[in-house]
N, C-alpha and C positions, 0 to 999 in steps of 0.2 A: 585571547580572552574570550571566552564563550559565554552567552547569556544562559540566564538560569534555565534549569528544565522548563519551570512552568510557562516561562516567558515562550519557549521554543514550541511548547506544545500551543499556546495559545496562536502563534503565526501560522503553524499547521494548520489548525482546524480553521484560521482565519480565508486562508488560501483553499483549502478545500470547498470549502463554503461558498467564496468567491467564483471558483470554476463551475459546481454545480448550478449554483446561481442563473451561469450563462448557457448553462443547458450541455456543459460540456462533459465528457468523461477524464476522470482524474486517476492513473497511473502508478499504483506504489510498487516500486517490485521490490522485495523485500526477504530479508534471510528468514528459513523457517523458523525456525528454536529462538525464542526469544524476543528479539525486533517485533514478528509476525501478532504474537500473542500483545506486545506494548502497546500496538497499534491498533487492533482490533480492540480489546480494554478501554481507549482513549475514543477510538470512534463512535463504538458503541457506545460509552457514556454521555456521550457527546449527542448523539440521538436520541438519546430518550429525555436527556434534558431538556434539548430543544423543539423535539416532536417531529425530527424531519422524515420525509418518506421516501427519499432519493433512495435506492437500492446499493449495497457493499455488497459485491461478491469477492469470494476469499478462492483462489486455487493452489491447489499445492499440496498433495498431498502427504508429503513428508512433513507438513506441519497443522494437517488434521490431526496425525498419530500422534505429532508433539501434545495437537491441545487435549486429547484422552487423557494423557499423563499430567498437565494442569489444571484435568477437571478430578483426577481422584487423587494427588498429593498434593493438596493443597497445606501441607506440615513439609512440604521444602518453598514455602514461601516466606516472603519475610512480615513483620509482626503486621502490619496495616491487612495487606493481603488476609491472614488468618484469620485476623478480626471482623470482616467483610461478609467470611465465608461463614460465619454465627446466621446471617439474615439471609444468604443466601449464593450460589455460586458464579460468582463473577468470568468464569472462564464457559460459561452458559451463553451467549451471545444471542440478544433476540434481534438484532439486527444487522446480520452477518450469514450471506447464504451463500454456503460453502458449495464448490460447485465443480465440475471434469470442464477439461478444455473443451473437450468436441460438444459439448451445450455451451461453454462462453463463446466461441468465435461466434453458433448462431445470435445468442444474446444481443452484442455487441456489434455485429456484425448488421442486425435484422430491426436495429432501433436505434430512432434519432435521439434519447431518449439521456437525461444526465446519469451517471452513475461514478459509483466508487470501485477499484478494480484494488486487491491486494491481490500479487502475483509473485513464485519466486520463479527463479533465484533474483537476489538482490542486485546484482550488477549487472545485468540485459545481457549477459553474456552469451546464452544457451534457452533451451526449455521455454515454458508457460509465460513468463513476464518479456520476454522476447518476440517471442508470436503478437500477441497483447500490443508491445510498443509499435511492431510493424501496423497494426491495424489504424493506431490514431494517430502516429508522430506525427502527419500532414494535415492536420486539422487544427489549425489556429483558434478554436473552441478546448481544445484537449489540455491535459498536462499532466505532465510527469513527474511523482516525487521524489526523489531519490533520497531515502533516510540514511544512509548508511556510507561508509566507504567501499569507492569502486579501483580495481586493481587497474594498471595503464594496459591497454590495449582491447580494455571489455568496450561495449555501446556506451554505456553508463559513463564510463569516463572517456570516450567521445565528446556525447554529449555534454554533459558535465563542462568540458574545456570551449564549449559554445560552437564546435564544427556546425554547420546546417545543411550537409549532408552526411550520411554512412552510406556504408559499402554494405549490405548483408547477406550471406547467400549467393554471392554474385550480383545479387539487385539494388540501386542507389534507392536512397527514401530522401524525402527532404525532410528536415523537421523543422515545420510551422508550427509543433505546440510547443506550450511554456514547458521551459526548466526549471525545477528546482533543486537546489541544495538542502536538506532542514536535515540538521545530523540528530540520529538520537544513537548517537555512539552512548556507552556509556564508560570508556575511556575519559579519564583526564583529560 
């Protein structure tokens, strides 16, 4: 039995909130197409409602191209989405700075500073959200969200299974930051 959407989005952004709060960086590695854009949508709203100024960077850029193609078809959305797009375009993200890896390791790297990291690929497997999780797993300030399903043998369902070490690289990391599960499958 899975709680409603809203319920789910509401404990996201609950937990998000939370970690920034404590000045920590918060972790989403996430699949481009789709998930990417859900989450970015709900954070961004989510910031301008609430007026926060913690900084969302987004990498990835297989789903910057994604979001070109959800900023001019918005006529393959569905009826809510369209209607939105009357006042103005929602795939427009004014709090969402999209950004190349070799400026996020300095970022994040160069600052004790809270922030929001959307990264993919979604299961820590490879690539940018990988890198990313190497840098904060050991920070019991950090956390990791994991929206999505992780296939057995990626980090993500490592982690996920509560190991609190990996292997990466050849290099052991511990992970001293929080995990999370919050699915937005949108699977039955």
């Amino acid at each position: 039995i899975r709680d409603t959407k809203r319920s789910r989005e509401r404990e996201f952004l609950k937990k998000v909130t939370q970690v920034i709060n404590r000045n920590g960086k918060v972790l989403i590695p996430t699949f481009a197409l789709g998930r990417a854009q859900e989450i970015c949508l709900l954070l961004d709203t989510h910031w301008k409602r609430n007026k926060i100024k913690c900084p969302i960077y987004f990498f990835g850029a297989l789903s910057e191209k994604s979001n070109f193609y959800y900023k001019i078809f918005n006529n393959w959305q569905n009826e809510t989405v369209k209607n939105m797009f009357l006042d103005y375009n929602i795939f427009e993200f004014e709090n969402i700075i999209s950004s190349n890896l070799s400026k996020g390791n300095e970022i994040f790297k160069a600052t004790n500073t809270a922030m929001v990291i959307l990264a993919t690929p979604g299961m820590l497997h490879t690539g940018t959200s990988l890198n990313i999780f190497k840098e904060i797993c050991e920070d019991d300030k950090n956390c990791v969200i994991i929206p999505g399903f992780c296939t057995p043998g990626t980090v993500g369902y490592k982690v996920l299974l509560g190991e609190k070490e990996v292997d990466i690289d050849k290099k052991k990391y511990k992970i001293n930051c929080e995990i999370n599960y919050m699915s937005f499958s949108g699977h039955a």
